[in-house]
N, C-alpha and C positions, 0 to 999 in steps of 0.2 A: 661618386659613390651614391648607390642607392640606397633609401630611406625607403623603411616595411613596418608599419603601423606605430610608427614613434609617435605615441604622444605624451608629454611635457608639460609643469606648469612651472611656473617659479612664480613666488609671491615677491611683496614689495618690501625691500631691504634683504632680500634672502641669496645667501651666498649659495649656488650649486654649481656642482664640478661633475662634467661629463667625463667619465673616464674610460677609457678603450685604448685598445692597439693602434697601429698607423692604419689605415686606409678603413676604417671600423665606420665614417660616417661622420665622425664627430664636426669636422670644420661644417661639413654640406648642411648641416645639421642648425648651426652655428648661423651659416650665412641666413639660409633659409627664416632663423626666428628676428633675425637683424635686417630684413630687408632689404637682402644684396640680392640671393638669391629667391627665384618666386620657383615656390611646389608646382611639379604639374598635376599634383591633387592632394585633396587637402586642404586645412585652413591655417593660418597664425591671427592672432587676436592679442592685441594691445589695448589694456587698460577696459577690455569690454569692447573693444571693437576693431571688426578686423579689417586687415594692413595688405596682407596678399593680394588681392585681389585692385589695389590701387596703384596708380599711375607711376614709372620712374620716378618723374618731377617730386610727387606725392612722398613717396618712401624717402626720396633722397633729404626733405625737407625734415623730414618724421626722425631721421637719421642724424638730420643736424644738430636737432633742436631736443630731441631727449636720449640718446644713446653717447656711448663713450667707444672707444677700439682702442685696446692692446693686441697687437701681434706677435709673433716668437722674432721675429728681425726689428722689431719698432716702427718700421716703415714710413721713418724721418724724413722730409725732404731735405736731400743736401746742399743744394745751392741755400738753404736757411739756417741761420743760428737758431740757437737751443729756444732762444726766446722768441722769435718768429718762428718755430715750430709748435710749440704751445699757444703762443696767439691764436693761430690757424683757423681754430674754429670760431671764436670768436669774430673773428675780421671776415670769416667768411658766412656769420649769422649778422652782418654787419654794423660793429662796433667799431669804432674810431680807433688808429693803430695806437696811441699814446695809454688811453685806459686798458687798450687790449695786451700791450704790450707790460704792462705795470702791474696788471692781475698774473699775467705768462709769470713776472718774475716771482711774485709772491707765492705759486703753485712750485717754482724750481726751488724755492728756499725749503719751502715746507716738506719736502721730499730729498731735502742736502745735496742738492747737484746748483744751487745757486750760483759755484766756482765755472760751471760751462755755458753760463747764459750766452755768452757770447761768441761760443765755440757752434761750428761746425760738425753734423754729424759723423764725420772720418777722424776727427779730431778728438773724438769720446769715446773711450773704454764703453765697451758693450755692456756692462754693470751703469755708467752711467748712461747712453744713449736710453736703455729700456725703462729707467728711473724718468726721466726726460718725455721718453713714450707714455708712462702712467701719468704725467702730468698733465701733458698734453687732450689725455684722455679725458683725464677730469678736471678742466679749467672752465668748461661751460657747465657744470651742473648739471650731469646725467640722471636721470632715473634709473635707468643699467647701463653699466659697464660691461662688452665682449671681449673679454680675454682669451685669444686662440695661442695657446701656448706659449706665453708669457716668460716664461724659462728656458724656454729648449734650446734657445741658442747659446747659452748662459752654465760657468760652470757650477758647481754647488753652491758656494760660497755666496755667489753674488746671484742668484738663485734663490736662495732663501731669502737677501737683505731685500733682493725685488719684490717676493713678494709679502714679503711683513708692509712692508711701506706700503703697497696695493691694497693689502687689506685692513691698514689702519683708516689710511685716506678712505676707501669706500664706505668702511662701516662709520669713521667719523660723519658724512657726507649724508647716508641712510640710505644708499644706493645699494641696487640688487646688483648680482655681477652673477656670469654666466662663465665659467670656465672651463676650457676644452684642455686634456692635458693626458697622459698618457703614462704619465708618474703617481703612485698610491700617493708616495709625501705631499706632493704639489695637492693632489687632491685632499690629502688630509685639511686642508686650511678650510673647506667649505662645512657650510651646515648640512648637508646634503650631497650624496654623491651621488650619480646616477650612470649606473653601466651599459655603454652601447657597443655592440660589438656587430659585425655585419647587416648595419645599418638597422640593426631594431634594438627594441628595449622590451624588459631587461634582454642584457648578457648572457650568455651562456656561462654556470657557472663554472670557474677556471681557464676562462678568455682571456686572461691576460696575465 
């Protein structure tokens, strides 16, 4: 999808929710300020300086070391338990597996999925695999949080309990989070909404 004069700021601690229809931009949008994806014009700037225009190596480091990712599947590796799922990043900012595994389980407590540390992603109710995902997300200490529709595989229920706990944990944390979602409620949690709809901003009004 293309992006047509988006620009974006999110301040530090600040919950914003991109809200639009499906194919409206919002993930490209998404990767784009997270350094998965690079603009072919254009800038992103982190913290006063910018990220675009810097190397894989660069970004993926930048990536490791202040960002968090929820996605709408969790995107768990399954050959791992819950608790070497959350280690993850840790172990691979490279910390020792015993402390990295010991903080993993402190994050799955804090979050009430403690009971699947030791479980397998196919083994976990998608209410807890995505609780598991938000832990994982934030067990190194993100400055933001990328939540690309955090819900959507999820029914109501366990929907909501996701993300109450997302947005206890982040605001406890003082972490900004960026959320991509296509539901009013879901965006209702943010400070901030922001409407994107065929890849610009604002929306048309009654886009969605």
């Amino acid at each position: 999808m293309a992006l047509d004069g988006v620009d974006i700021e999110i301040g530090a601690g600040e919950v914003v929710a991109l809200l639009g229809p499906s194919g409206s931009g919002k993930s490209t949008l998404l990767h784009c300020l997270a350094g998965i994806l690079r603009p072919d014009s254009g800038q992103v700037h982190y913290r006063g300086v910018r990220v675009d225009d810097r190397s894989e190596e660069e970004r993926s480091r930048l990536r490791r070391a202040e960002f968090g990712f929820v996605f709408q599947f969790g995107s768990l590796v399954p050959e791992l338990t819950a608790t070497e799922n959350v280690a993850l990043p840790l172990r691979l900012g490279g910390a020792a597996k015993r402390p990295a595994e010991a903080r993993a389980r402190q994050w799955l407590e804090r979050l009430g999925v403690a009971d699947v540390a030791g479980k397998h992603p196919g083994e976990m109710s998608g209410g807890q695999g995505q609780r598991v995902a938000v832990a994982r997300a934030l067990v190194a200490g993100p400055r933001v949080v990328f939540a690309d529709e955090p819900t959507g595989a999820l029914d109501t229920l366990n929907g909501e309990l996701v993300m109450d706990e997302l947005m206890g944990a982040v605001r406890a944390e003082g972490a900004a989070i960026l959320l991509v979602t296509h539901e009013a409620r879901i965006a209702a949690y943010a400070d901030r909404v922001v409407g994107l709809c065929d890849g610009g901003i604002p929306a048309p009004a009654g886009a969605w």
